[in-house]
N, C-alpha and C positions, 0 to 999 in steps of 0.2 A: 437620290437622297443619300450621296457617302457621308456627311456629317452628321451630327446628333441635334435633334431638334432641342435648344433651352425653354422654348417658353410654351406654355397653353395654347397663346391666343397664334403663335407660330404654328404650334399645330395642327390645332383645329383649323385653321386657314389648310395645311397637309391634308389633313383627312376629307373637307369637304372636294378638295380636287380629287385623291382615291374612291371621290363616293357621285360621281360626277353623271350615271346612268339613271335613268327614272327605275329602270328596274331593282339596282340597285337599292336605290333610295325605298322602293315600294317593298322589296324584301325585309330591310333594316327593320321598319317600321311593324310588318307584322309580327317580328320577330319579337322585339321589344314589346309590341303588345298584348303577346302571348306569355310573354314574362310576366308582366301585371295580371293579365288572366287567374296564369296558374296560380300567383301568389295570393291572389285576392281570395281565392278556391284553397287554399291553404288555412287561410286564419280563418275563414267561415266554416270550414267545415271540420278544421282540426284533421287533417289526413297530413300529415309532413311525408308519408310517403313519394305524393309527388311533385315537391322539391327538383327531384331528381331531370324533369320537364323542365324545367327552367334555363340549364347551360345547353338545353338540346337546342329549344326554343331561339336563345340570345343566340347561342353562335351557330349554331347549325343552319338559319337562315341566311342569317349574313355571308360564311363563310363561301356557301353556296353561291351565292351573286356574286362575290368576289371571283371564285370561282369560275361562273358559267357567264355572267352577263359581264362583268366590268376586268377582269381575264387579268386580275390584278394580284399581289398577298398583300390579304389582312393587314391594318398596322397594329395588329395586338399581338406579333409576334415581337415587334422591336419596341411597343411603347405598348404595355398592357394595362395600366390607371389610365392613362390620357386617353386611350382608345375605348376603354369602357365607358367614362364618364362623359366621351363624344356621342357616343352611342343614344344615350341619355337625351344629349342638349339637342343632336340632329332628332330626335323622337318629337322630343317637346316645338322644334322648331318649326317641324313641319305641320304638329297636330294645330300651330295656332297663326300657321300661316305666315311667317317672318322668312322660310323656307321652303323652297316650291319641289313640287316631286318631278317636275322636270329637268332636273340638273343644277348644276353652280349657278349661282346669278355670274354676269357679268361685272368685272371687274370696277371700284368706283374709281371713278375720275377725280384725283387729285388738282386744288386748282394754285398754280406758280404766283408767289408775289413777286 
């Protein structure tokens, strides 16, 4: 990847390949869902002290599978909007099933006229 990615949807096409491990994908996920955790633990309870849990949570998961399972760096060093608000969509994608924690789908098949 020597070029700069222009678009989103280039992107996130990017990132689901760097995110391409179940493990991965299952680290993301509790990651982000500890983010919600804590924030929901936030405005119920009025504690802002632990805020602080939240960037441990988001990236300290991830970074870790990056890391250890998928033996890759982050894209939130070179695209940190796109990669946060990936973070997001892979979350949501997986909790309703449009993205499988098994890896990338397979490629669609384009059809020639």
């Amino acid at each position: 990847m020597s070029e700069r990615i222009k678009t989103f949807k280039e992107f996130y096409q990017f990132y689901l390949t760097e995110h391409s491990k179940m493990g991965t994908r299952i680290f993301h996920f509790i990651g982000i869902l500890l983010v919600f955790f804590v924030i929901g633990y936030v405005i119920s309870s009025g504690k802002e002290r632990f805020l602080w849990y939240v960037p441990i949570f988001g990236y300290g998961f991830a970074w870790f599978s990056h890391a250890v399972i998928e033996k890759n760096k982050p894209a939130t060093f070179r695209y940190p909007l796109w990669s946060l608000i990936s973070d997001f969509r892979l979350f949501f994608e997986l909790l309703i099933g449009r993205q499988k924690f098994t890896g990338i789908p397979a490629p669609k098949k384009t059809e020639e006229i």
